[in-house]
C-alpha positions in Angstrom: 76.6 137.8 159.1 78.2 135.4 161.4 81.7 136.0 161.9 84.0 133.7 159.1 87.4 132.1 160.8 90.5 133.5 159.9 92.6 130.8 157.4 95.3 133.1 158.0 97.1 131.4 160.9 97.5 128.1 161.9 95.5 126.8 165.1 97.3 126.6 168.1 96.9 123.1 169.9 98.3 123.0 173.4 101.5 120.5 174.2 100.8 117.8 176.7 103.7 116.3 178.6 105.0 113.2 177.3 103.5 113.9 173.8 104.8 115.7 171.1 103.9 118.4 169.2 102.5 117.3 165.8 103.5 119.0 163.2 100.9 120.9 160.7 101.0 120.9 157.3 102.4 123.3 155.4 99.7 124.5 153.3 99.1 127.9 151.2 97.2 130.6 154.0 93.9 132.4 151.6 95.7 135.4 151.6 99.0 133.7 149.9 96.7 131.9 147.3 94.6 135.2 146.5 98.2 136.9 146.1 99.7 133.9 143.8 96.1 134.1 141.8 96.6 137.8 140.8 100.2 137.2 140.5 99.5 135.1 137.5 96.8 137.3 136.1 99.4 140.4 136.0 102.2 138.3 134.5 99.8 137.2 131.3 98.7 141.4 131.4 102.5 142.2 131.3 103.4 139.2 128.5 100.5 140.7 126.1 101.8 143.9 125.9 105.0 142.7 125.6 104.4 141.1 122.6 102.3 143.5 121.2 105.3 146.2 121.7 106.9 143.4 120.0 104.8 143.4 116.7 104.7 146.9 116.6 108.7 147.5 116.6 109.7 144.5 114.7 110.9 146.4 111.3 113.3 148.4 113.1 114.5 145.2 115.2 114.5 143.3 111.5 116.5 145.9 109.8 119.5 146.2 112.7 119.2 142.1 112.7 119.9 141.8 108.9 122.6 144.8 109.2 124.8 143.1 112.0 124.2 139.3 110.1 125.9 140.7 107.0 128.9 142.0 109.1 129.5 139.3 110.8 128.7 136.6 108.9 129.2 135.3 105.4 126.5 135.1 103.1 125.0 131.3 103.7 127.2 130.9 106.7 125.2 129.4 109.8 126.1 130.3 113.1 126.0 127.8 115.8 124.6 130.4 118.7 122.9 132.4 116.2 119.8 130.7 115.8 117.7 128.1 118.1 119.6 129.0 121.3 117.9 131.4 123.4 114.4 130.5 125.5 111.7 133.2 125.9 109.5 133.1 128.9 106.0 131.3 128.6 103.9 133.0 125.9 106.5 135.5 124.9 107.0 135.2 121.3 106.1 138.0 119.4 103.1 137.6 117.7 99.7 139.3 117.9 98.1 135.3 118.3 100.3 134.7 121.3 98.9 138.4 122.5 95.6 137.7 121.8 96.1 134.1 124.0 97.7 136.1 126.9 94.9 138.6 126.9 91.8 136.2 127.1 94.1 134.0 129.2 94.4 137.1 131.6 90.6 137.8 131.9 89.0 134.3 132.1 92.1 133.9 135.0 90.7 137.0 136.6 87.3 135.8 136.7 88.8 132.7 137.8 87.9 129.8 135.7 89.0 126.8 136.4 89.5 125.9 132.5 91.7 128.9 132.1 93.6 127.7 135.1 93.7 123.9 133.5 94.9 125.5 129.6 97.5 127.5 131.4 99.2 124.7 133.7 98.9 122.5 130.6 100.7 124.9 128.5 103.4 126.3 130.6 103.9 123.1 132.9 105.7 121.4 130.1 107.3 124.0 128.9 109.2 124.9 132.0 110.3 121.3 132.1 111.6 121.3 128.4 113.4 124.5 129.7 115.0 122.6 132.7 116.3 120.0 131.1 117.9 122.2 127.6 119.6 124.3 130.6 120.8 121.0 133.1 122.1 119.4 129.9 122.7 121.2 126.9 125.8 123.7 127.1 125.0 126.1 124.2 121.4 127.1 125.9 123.4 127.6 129.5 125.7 129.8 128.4 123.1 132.6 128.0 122.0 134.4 131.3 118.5 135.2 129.6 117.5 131.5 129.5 117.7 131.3 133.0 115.7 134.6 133.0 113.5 132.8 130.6 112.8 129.7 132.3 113.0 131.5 136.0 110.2 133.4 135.1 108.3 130.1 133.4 108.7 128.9 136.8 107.4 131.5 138.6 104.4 131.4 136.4 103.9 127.7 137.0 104.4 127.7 140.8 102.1 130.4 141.0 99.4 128.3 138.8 100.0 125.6 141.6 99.9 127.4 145.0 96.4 129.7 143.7 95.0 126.9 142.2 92.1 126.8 144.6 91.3 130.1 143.7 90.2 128.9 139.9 87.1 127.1 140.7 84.7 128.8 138.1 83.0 126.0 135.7 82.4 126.9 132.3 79.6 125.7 129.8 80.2 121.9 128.5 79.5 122.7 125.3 82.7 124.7 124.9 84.9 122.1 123.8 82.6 121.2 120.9 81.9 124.7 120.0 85.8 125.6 120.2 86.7 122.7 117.7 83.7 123.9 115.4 84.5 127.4 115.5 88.2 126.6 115.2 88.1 124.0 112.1 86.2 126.9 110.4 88.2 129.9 110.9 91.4 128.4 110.5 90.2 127.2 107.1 89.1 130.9 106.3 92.0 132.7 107.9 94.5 130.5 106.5 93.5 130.7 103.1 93.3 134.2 103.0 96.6 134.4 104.2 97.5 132.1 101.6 96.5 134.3 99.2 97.4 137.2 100.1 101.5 135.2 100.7 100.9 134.0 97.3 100.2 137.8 95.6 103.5 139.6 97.6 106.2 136.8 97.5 109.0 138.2 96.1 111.1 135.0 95.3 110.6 132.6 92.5 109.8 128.4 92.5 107.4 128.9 96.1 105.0 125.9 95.7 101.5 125.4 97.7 103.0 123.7 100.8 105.3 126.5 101.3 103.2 129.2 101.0 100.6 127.3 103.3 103.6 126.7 105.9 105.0 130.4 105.7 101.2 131.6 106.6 100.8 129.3 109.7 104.5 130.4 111.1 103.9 133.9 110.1 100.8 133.5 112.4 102.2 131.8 115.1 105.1 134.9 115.2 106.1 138.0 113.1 109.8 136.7 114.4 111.9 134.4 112.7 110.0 131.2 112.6 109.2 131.7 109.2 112.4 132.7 107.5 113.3 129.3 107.2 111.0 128.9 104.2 113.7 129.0 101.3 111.7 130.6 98.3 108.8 132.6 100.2 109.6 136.2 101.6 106.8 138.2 101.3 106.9 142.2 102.9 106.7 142.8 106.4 102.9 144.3 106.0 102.0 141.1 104.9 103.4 139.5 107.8 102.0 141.3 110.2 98.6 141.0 108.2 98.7 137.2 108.3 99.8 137.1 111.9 96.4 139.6 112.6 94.0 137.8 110.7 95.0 134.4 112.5 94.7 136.0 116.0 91.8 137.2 115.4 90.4 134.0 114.4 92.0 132.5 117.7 90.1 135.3 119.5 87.0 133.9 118.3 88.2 130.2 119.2 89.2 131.2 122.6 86.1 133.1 123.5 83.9 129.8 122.5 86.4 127.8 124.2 86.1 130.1 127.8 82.6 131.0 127.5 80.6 131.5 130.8 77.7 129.3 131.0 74.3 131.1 129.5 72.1 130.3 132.3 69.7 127.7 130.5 67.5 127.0 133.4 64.7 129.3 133.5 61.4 129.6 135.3 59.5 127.0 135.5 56.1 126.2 137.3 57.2 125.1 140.2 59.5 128.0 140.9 57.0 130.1 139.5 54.2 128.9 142.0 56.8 129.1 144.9 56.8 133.0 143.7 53.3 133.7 143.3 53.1 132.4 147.0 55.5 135.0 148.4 54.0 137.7 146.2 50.7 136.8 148.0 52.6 137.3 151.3 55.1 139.7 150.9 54.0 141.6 147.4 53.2 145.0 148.6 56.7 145.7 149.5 58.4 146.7 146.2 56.2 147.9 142.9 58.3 146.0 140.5 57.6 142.4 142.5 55.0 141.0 139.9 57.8 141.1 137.2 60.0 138.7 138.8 57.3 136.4 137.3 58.8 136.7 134.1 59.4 133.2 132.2 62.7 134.3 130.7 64.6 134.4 134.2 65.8 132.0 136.9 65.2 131.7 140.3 67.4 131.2 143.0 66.0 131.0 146.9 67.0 131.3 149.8 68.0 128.2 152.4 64.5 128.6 154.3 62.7 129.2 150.8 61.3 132.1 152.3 63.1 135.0 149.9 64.2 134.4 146.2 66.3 136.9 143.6 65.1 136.8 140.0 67.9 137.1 137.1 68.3 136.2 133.5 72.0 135.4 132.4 73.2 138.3 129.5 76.2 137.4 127.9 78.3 137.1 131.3 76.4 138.9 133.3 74.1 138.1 135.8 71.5 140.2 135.4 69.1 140.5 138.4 66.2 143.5 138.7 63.9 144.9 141.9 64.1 143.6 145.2 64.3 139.8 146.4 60.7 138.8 146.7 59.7 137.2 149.8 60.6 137.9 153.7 63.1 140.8 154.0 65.0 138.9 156.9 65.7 135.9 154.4 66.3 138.1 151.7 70.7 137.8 152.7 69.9 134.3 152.0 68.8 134.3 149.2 71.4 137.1 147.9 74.3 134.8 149.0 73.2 132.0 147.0 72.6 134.3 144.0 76.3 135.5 144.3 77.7 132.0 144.7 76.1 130.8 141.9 77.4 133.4 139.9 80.9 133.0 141.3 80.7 129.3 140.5 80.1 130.3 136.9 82.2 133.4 136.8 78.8 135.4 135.9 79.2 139.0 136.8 76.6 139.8 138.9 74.2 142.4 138.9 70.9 144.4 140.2 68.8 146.4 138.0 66.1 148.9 139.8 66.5 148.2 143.3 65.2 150.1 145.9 67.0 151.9 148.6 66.0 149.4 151.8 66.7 146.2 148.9 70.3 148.3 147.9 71.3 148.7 151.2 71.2 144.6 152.1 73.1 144.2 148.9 75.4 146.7 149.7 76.3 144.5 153.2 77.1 141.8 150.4 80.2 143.7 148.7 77.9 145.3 145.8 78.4 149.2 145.4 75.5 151.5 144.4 74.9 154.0 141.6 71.5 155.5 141.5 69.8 155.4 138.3 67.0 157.1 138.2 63.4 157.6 140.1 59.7 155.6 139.7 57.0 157.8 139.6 54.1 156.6 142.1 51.1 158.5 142.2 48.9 158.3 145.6 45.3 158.1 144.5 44.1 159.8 148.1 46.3 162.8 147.0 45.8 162.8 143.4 43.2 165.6 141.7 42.5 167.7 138.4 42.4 171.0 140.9 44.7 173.5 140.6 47.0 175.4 138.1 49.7 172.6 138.1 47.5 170.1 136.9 46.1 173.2 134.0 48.3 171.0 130.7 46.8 167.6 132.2 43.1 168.6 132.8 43.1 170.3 129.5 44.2 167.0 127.6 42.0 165.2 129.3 39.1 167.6 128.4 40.0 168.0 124.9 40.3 163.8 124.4 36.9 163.3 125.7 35.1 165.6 123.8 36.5 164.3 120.9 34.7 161.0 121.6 37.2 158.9 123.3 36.0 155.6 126.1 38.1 154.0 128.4 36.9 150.7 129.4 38.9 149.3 132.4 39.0 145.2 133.6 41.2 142.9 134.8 42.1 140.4 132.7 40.4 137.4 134.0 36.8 139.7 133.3 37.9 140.0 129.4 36.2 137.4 126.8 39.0 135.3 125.2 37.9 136.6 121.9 38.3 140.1 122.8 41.9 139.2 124.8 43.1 138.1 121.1 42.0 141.0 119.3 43.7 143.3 121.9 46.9 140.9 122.1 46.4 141.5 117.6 46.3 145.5 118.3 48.9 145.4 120.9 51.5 143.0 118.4 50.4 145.9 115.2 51.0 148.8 117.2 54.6 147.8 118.9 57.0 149.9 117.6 59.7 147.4 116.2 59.9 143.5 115.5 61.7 143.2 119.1 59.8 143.5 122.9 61.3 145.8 124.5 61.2 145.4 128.5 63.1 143.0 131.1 63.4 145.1 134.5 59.9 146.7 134.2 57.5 144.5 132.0 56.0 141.4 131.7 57.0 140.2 128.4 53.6 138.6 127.9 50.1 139.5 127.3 46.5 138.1 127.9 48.1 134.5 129.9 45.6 132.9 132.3 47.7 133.2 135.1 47.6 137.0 134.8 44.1 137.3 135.6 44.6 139.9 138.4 46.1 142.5 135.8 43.9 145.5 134.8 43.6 146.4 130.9 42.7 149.6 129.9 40.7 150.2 126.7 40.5 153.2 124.7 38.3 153.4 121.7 37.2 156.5 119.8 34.2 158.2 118.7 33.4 155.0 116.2 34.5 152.0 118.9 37.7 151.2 117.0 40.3 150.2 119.3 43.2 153.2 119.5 45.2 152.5 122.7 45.7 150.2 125.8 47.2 150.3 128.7 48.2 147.2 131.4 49.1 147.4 134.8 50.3 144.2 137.1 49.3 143.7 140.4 51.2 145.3 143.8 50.3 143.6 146.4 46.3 143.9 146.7 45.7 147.3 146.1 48.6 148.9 143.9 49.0 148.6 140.0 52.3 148.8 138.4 52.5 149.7 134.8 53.5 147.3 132.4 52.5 147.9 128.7 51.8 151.1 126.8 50.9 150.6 123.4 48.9 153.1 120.8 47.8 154.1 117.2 50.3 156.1 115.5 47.6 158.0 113.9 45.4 158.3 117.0 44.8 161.8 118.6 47.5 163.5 120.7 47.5 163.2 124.6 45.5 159.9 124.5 48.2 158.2 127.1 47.2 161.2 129.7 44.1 160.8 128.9 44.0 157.1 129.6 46.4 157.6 132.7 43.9 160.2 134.5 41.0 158.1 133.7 42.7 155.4 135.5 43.6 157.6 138.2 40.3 158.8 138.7 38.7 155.2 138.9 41.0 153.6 141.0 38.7 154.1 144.4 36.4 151.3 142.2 38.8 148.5 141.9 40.3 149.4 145.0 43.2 150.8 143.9 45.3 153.4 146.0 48.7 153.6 144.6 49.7 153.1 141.3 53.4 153.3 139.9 53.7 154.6 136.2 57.6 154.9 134.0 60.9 154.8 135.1 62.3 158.1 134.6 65.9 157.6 134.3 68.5 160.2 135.9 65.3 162.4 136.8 67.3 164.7 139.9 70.2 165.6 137.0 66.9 167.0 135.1 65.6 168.9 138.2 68.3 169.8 139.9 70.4 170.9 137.2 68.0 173.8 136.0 67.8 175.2 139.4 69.4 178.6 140.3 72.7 178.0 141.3 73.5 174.9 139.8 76.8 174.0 139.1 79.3 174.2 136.0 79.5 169.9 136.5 76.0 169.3 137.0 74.8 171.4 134.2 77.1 170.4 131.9 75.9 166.8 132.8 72.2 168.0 132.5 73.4 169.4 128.8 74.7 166.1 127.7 71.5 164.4 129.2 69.5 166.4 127.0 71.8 166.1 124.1 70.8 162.4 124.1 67.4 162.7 124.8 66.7 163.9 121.2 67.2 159.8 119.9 66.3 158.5 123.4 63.4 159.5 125.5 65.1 160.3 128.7 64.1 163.8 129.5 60.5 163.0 128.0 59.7 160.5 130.5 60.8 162.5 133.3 58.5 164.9 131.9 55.5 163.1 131.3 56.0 161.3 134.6 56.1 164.8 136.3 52.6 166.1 134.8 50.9 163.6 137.5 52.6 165.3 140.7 53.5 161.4 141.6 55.9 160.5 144.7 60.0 159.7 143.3 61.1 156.7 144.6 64.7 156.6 143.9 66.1 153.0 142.0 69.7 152.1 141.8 72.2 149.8 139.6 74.2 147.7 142.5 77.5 146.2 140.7 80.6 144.4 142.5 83.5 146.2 140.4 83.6 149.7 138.7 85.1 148.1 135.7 82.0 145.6 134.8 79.6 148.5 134.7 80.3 148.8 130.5 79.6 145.0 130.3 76.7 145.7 132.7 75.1 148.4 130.7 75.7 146.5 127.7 73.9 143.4 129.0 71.0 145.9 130.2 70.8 147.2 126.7 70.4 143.7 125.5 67.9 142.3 127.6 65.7 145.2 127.7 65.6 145.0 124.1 67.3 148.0 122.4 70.7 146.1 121.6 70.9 142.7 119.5 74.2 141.4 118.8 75.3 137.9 117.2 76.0 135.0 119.2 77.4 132.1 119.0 75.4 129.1 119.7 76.7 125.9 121.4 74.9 122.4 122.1 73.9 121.4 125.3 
């Protein structure tokens, strides 16, 4: 990469005699505004647990409160500095909804969003001005050296906000607003009379009407402090309190998450892209086995400057989720990879690559992503492939058993199947899937029997009487690989019919011209083989133990083993990620798009 200019120092420009020297502006240097940008993100961090420490202790703090009031003061007495005279710095009040505002605050200011930075300047701004003038011209709020504390630290906060506010450039989605006044109307109705309610069963003092109890419950859910004591006939036990004040942050939580939402990534593949892909496929295709998937209609497509390279990704949540190599010319491929990662810092997407190979994971890698290997691809070379031998004894004998009980394989690509045969398999294929939801994102299609797909290869299995029992459907790699796609069968079918189909392929290839084909994924395959060799040790095993633990609801050691029955070539894959911390929210937003995790969204209006 060409080398970047440093904004650290200030250029120097030479003095001429007779002129002076003109003076630069003082502006923030990047590495000031980076500071000032996490300085900002800390101080919400600290103020959250603050006030949850807050919550938490409050009884104790309650009970020493009442005990020195009754000393001191009469009963009904007022004091003048008692009450109403001491500041608290920005967002520190003592309540699980101001936590809950300082912890979103906090990460949407970590991802940078501009919004975040907006809501924050917006809030504290004003504040730290109201604070200025109470202490310039009011004597009772002076006299106290924790206001100036207080509103020093407000300051800080704000002066911060204004020197890293270049650093807050993420966009968010414009439905937010909308969505944030919906959800909030709604939950606030909910919460709030709930809270009602539950006021209205545990008040312990007579003559409380409606507008009180409704007036305690929003105070009580602003603070678990003293903002509600004020209420003259509603004092309900501190459990309720702290009940109300939970319930109304978490409705806030849901507010503020609709409010600071990352964009979903509506702009998905359309023809044109998808022609610009097909045409690098045609060049460059044969590099990486997973290429033809990139064709997938439920991602984007973002190229490179020369239009030569392109990276593939579907948006997940706040994640965006990119899988196999960049198609195209690998010398335009850091174009296109810097345009991917801009685009997801503009919408404060966390990026991501699924199944990339080494030579692809080492170009991201000179972009700032790290690397954790995943798992191996199984590629079988058909020149080296054969029945022969006692390693292949389990497969041959499958194979031999399958046929003899009557079993065909009929193999075409796509483009050679009748359109009413291409429905009836797309019928078996929709009856056999196991579960309402297509599974798949990294390593499948997603579709079946389109026109486009002619080059793909089906594979037909029908027993002794010609009824359909399996298929099998490879995409093209390059012009003479297959890379496979879907596997569906009959439950009810005869044992060993996916080897059967598998070797029949493998053992026809030579006609379509065929000489490599990749089969499964088999995720974390060298724990698996390294881990029952002699000598392995106590870390590795135990890893290999809970691997196999886990493979009893999830087929992780099954596909290794499968996979291994063909003697194929491992090609390692990796997961490339910028921070160790977003790898939960990336493997969450893997579960999700390759179908084995569904969870409720909330749906804005573009």
């Amino acid at each position: 990469m060409p080398a970047q200019p440093s904004t650290l120092s200030s250029p120097q420009i030479p003095a001429q005699r007779g002129t002076r020297r003109p003076s630069l502006p003082a502006v923030p240097t990047a590495r000031l505004r980076t500071a000032a940008a996490t300085a900002t993100v800390w101080y919400l961090r600290l103020i959250a647990v603050v006030n949850i420490l807050a919550v938490m202790s409050l009884p104790f703090r309650q009970e020493v409160h009442e005990h020195n009031t009754s000393k001191l003061f009469a009963p009904h007495q007022a004091h003048p500095h008692h009450t109403g005279a001491f500041f608290t710095p920005y967002l520190a009040t003592g309540g699980l909804v101001s936590a809950a505002l300082a912890i979103f605050l906090m990460l949407v200011m970590r991802r940078r969003k501009r919004a975040a930075w907006v809501t924050n300047l917006l809030l504290s701004g004003p504040l730290f001005a109201l604070y200025a003038v109470g202490l310039l011209t009011q004597d009772r709020y002076a006299d106290h050296v924790f206001n100036w504390v207080s509103a020093a630290l407000t300051g800080l906060f704000v002066a911060a906000l204004l020197i890293g506010r270049r650093e807050f450039n993420a966009v968010g989605d414009p439905s937010n607003p909308r969505l944030a006044l919906a959800v909030g109307a709604g939950g606030l109705l909910v919460t709030g009379g709930l809270g009602t309610l539950l006021v209205h069963a545990t008040n312990k003092l007579p003559g409380a009407g409606l507008t009180d109890e409704i007036l305690y419950t929003f105070l009580r859910g602003i603070s678990v402090g003293m903002f509600a004591d004020r209420i003259e006939h509603v004092h309900a036990p501190r459990w309720t309190d702290i009940a109300v004040n939970a319930l109304l942050a978490a409705a806030f939580c849901v507010v503020l998450y609709a409010c600071f939402r990352s964009p979903r990534g509506r702009r998905l593949l359309g023809p044109e892209d998808e022609h610009k892909l097909r045409t690098l496929l045609d060049r460059h295709g044969a590099r990486d086995s997973l290429g033809y998937f990139a064709l997938r209609r439920d991602k984007a497509a973002i190229f490179s400057p020369s239009g030569k390279a392109a990276v593939t990704y579907r948006v997940v949540g706040a994640v965006s989720l990119a899988s196999g190599d960049p198609i195209g010319d690998p010398e335009a491929w850091p174009g296109a990879i810097e345009a991917w990662l801009a685009e997801a810092r503009r919408h404060a997407w966390i990026p991501a690559v699924m199944g990339a190979s080494e030579e692809a994971g080492t170009v991201y890698a000179r972009h700032g992503l790290d690397a954790l290997e995943l798992g191996d691809e199984a590629i079988v070379d058909i020149a080296d492939f054969t029945l022969e031998g006692r390693a292949m004894r389990v497969v041959r004998q499958a194979h031999n058993r399958v046929r003899r009980a009557g079993y065909t394989v009929r193999i075409r690509r796509h483009e050679d199947i009748p359109a009413e045969e291409m429905a009836l398999l797309i019928d078996r294929a929709d009856h056999w899937r196991d579960g309402a939801t297509e599974r798949g994102f990294s390593m499948a299609l997603g579709r079946l029997g389109d026109p486009a797909d002619g080059r793909c290869v089906m594979l037909e299995c029908r027993d002794a009487q010609g009824t359909p029992r399996a298929l099998l459907s490879f995409v093209p790699w390059g012009e003479n690989g297959l890379s496979l796609d879907l596997m569906r069968r009959d439950r009810a079918c005869e044992n060993g019919l996916m080897e059967y189909m598998v070797v029949e392929l493998l053992l026809q290839a030579k006609e379509l011209g065929v000489q490599r084909v990749s089969l499964n994924f088999a995720m974390f395959r060298s724990v698996f083989e390294r881990g029952a060799r002699l000598g392995a040790g106590p870390v590795l095993r135990l890893w290999r133990s809970i691997l196999t633990f886990f493979s009893r609801w999830w087929q992780i050691e099954s596909l290794y083993r499968a996979n291994a029955k063909y003697r194929p070539v491992w090609e390692p894959r990796f997961l490339l990620f910028a921070k160790t911390s977003d790898i939960p929210r990336i493997g969450l937003a893997s579960a999700q798009a390759e179908g084995f995790l569904t969870l409720p969204r909330l749906r804005g209006r573009s």
